[in-house]
C-alpha positions in Angstrom: -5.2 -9.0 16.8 -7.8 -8.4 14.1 -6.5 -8.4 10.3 -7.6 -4.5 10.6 -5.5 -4.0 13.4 -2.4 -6.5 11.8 -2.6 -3.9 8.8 -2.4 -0.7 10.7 0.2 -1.9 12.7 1.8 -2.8 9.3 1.3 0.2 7.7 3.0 1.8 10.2 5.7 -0.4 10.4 6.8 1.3 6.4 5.6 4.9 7.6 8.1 4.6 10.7 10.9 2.9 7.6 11.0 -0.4 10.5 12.5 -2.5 7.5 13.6 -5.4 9.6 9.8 -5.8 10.9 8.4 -5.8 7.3 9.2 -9.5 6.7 7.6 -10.6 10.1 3.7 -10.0 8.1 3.5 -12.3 5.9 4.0 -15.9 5.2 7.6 -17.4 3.7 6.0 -18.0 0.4 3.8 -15.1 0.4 3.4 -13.2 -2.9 3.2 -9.1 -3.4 2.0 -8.0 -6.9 1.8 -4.9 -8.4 -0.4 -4.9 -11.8 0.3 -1.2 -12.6 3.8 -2.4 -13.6 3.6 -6.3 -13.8 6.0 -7.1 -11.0 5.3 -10.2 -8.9 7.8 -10.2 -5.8 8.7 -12.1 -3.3 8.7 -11.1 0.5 12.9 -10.0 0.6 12.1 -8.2 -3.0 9.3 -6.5 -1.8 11.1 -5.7 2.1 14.2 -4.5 -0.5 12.0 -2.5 -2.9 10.8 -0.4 0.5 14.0 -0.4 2.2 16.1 1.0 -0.9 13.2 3.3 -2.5 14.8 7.2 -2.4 13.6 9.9 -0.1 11.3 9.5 3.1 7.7 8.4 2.6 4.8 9.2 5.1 1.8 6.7 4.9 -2.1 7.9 6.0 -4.4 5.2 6.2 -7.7 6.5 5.1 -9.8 3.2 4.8 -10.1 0.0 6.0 -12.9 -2.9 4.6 -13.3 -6.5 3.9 -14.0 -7.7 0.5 -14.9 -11.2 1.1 -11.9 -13.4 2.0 -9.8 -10.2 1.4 -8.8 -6.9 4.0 -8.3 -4.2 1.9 -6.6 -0.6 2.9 -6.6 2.6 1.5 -3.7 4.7 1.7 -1.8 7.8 0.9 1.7 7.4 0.3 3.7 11.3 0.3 7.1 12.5 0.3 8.2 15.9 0.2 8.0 15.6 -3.8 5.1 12.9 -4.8 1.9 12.3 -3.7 0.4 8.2 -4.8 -2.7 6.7 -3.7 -2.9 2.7 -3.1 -5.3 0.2 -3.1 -4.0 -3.1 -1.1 -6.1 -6.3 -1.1 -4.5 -8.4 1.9 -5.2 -12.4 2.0 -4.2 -13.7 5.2 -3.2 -17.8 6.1 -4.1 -17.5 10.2 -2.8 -14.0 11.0 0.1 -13.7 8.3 -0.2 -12.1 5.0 -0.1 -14.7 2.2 -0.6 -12.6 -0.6 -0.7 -8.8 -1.6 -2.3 -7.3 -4.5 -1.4 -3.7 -4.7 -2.5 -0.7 -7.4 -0.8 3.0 -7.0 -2.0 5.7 -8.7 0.0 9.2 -8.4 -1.8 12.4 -7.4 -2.3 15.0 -10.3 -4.4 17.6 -11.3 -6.9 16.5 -13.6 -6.0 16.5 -17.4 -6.9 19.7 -19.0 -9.3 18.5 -21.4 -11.5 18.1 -18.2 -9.9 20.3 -15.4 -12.8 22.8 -15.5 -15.6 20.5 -16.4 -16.5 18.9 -12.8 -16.2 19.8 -9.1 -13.2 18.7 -7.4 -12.9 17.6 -3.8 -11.4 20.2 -2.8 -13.9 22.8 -4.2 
């Protein structure tokens, strides 16, 4: 499998909520951070974090590139009341994930100092 393919298949591992699976991507001492909030976790924490956040989450995978030694994704994360967009930098040791880098931004309207100053996408 390509590291493309090992993160689609992961991805959809969390959109199907296959918790058990989660764990079975990356390496025992692999390390998930999330510098919006400063949290480093490990593997169970982050497995735990997905398996006990509320509500039912659908994930779209919208890009996929390398960044040098690094896979990166694109993805929207939804539920019924939050939209978030996250950028993941994957490293991989052989075909496991040895370290996760991860920054969520939610989906809002534009502040309205500027809501009416530029095109938006969906103009």
């Amino acid at each position: 499998m390509t590291k493309e393919e090992i993160i689609c298949t992961y991805w959809s591992d969390i959109d199907k909520q296959n918790w058990n699976n989660l764990a079975t991507y990356f390496t025992a001492e692999a390390t998930i951070s999330w510098p919006n909030t400063t949290e480093l976790l490990t593997v169970d924490d982050f497995v735990n974090v997905n398996r006990y956040y509320p509500g039912n989450w659908t994930i779209e995978v919208l890009r996929l590139f390398s960044c040098g030694d690094n896979h990166c994704s694109i993805t929207r994360v939804s539920s019924q009341s939050a939209s978030y967009h996250a950028l993941s930098f994957f490293s991989f040791q052989t075909n496991l994930i040895s370290n996760l880098e991860e920054y969520w931004s939610e989906d809002a309207p534009p502040p309205s100092w500027r809501a009416n100053k530029y095109l938006r996408k969906d103009d």
